[in-house]
C-alpha positions, -999 to 999 in steps of 0.1 A, spaced: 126 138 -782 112 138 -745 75 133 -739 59 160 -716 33 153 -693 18 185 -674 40 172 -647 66 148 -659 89 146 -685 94 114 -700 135 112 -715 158 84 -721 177 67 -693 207 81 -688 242 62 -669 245 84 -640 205 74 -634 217 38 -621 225 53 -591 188 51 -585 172 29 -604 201 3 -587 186 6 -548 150 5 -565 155 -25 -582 171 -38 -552 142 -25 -526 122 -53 -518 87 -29 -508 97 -11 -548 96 -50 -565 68 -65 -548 45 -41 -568 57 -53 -596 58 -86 -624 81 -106 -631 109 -123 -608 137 -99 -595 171 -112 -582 193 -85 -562 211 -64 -590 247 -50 -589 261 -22 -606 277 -47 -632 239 -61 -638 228 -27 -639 252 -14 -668 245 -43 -683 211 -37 -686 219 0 -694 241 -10 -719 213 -32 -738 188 -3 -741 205 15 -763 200 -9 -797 165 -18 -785 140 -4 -809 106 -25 -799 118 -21 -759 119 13 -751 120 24 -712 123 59 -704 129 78 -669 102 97 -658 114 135 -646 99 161 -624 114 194 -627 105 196 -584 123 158 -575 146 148 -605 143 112 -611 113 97 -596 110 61 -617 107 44 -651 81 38 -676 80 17 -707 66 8 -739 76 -29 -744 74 -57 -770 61 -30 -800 41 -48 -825 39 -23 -854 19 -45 -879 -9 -50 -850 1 -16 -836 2 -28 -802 25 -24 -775 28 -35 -736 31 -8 -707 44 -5 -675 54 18 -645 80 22 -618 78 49 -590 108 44 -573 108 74 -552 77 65 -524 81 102 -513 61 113 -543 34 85 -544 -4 97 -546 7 130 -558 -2 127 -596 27 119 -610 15 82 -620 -18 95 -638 0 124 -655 30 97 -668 2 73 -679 -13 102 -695 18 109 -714 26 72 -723 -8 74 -742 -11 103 -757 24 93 -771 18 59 -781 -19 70 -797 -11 107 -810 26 98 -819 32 68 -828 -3 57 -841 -3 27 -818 -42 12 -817 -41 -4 -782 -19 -9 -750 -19 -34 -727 -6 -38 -692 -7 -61 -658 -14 -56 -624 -7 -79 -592 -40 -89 -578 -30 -65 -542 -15 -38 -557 -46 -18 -553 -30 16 -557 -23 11 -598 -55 -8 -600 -73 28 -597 -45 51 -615 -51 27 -644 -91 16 -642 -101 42 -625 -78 76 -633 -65 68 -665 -97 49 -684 -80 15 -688 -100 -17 -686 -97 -56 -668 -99 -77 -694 -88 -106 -680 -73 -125 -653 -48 -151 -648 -49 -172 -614 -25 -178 -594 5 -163 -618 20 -146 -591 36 -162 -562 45 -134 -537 51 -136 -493 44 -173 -493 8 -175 -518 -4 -171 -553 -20 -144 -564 -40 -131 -595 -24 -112 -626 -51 -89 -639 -45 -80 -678 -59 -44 -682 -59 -27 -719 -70 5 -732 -75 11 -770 -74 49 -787 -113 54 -786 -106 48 -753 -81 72 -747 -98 97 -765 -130 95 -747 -110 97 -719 -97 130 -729 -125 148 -742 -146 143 -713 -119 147 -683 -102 181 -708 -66 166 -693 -46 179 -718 -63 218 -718 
């Protein structure tokens, strides 16, 4: 089943999309927006990876598709708790062409109303590097999440540390969200 956005389509990751997702996870200005430590990826690393997604039931990462661009990035739902009803999410736009046009707030959009409407998840939670200003507003701002935290110092990135911020958003929050902003009319 894909998840529609009014703009993206949310599908499973499919082989012949490593041709992208390999120079993205290999562009330096793509990973240092993002958590986590990244080493240079091949293709071997790359089916690898592709190859482990497809027994992964509390891991799942889908490609995010526009009907105008094709492939434009990834999104996730990670590290599903379904006793807590729980589960961590993040983003990828690969594609810089189509940054600041939407597509980030409609995907988030569609994560939610997934993970809430669907699979009658209670909360989601996500990070953010301290200077990565841009999600800081598609997720506190556009898309109703909250900081609920920080961690100093987590991140060391171009020589410094900096601050991982811990944003969440819970159903009530999510459907406040939507009742007042009508996204989904």
């Amino acid at each position: 089943m894909n998840i529609k956005g009014k703009r993206v389509t949310l599908r499973g990751i499919e082989r012949e999309d490593l041709l992208l997702l390999q120079p993205w996870s290999n562009d330096p200005e793509v990973q240092y927006q993002l958590g986590g430590w990244h080493f240079p990826s091949s293709a071997v690393v790359m089916e690898r990876w592709f190859e482990s997604l497809q027994s992964d039931e509390l891991n799942q990462r889908f490609a995010i598709d526009t009907e105008q661009h094709g492939l434009i990035g990834t999104a996730n739902l990670v590290n599903i708790n379904w006793k807590d009803r729980n589960a961590f999410h993040g983003m990828l736009l690969g594609d810089k062409d189509i940054r600041g046009q939407g597509y980030g707030t409609d995907t988030v959009m569609a994560i939610m109303r997934y993970a809430f409407e669907e699979l009658g998840l209670e909360r989601l939670d996500g990070s953010v590097i301290e200077y990565n200003e841009a999600s800081l507003r598609l997720y506190l701002g556009r898309c109703g999440w909250r900081e609920e935290g920080r961690k100093k110092n987590w991140y060391w990135r171009k020589n410094r540390f900096w601050d991982k911020i811990i944003v969440g958003v819970n159903r009530n929050d999510y459907s406040a969200l939507v009742a007042k902003s009508h996204y989904w009319d």
